[in-house]
C-alpha positions as CSV (number, residue, x, y, z in Angstrom):
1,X,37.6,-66.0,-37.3
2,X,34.0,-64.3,-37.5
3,X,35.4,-61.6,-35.0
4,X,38.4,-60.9,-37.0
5,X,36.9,-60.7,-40.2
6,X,34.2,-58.3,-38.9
7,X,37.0,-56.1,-37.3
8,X,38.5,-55.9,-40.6
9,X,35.5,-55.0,-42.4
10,X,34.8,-51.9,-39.8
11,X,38.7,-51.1,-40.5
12,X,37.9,-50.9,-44.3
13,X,34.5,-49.2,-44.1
14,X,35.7,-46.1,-40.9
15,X,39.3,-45.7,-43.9
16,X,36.0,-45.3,-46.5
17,X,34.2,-43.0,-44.7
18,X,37.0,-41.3,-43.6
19,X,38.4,-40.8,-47.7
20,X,35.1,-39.7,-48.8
21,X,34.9,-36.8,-45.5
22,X,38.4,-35.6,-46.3
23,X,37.1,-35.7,-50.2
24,X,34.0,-33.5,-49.3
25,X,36.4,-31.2,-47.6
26,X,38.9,-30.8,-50.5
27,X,36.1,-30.4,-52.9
28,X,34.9,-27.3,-50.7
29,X,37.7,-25.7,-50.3
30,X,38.8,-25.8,-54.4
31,X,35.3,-24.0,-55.0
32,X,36.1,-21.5,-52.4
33,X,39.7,-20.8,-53.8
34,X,38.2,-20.9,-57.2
35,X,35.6,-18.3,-56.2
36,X,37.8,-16.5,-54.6
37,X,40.8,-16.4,-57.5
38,X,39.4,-15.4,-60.5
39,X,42.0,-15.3,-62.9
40,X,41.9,-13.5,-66.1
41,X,41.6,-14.7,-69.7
42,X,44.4,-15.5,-71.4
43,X,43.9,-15.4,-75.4
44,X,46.9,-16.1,-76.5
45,X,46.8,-18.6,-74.7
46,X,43.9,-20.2,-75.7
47,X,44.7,-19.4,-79.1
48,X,48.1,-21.3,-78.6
49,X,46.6,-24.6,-77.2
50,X,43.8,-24.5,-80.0
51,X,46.6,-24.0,-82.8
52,X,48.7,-27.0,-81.2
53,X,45.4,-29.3,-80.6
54,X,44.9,-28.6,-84.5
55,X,48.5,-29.6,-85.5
56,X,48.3,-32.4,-83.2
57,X,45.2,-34.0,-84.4
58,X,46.1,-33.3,-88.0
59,X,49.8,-35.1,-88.1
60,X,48.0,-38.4,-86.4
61,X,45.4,-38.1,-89.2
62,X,42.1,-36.8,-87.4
63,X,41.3,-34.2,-90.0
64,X,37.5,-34.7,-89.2
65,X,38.4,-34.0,-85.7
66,X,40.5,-31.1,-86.2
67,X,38.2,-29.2,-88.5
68,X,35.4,-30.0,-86.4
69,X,37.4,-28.5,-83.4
70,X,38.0,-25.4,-85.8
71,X,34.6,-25.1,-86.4
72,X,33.6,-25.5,-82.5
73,X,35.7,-22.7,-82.1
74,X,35.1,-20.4,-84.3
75,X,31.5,-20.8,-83.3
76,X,32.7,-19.9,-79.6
77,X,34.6,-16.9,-80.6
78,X,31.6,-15.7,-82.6
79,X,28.9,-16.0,-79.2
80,X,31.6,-14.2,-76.8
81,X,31.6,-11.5,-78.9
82,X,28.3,-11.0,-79.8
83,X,26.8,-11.9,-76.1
84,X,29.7,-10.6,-74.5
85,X,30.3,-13.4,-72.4
């Protein structure tokens, strides 16, 4: 029974192992695509998701939340374009 629980165990921890070096791997090649594609901002866009966020948090009743995301970016917009960032 011992030897057939310990090969178990060494089953589970070599799938482990194996999971987290196929995880390192994926992680490293998503940061070279990412520096590799660099992908132009989109305003309208952005603009786009902020207004539906807004709309969204302010039909369930967030107001606080909404205004707050206003004012978070607004604040944004303002240090792009004065740091031009």
């Amino acid at each position: 029974m011992k030897n057939i629980w310990a090969n178990i165990k060494v089953s589970v921890l070599n799938f482990v192992e194996r999971i987290k070096f196929e995880w390192h791997h994926i992680k490293e090649i998503f940061r070279a695509f990412k520096r590799e594609m660099r992908i132009p901002e989109n305003h309208d866009l952005r603009i786009f998701f902020f207004v539906v966020a807004y709309i969204l948090l302010s039909l369930v009743g967030m107001y606080n939340l909404a205004h707050l995301l206003a004012f978070v970016y607004i604040i944004l917009l303002l240090e792009r374009k004065f740091h031009g960032n």
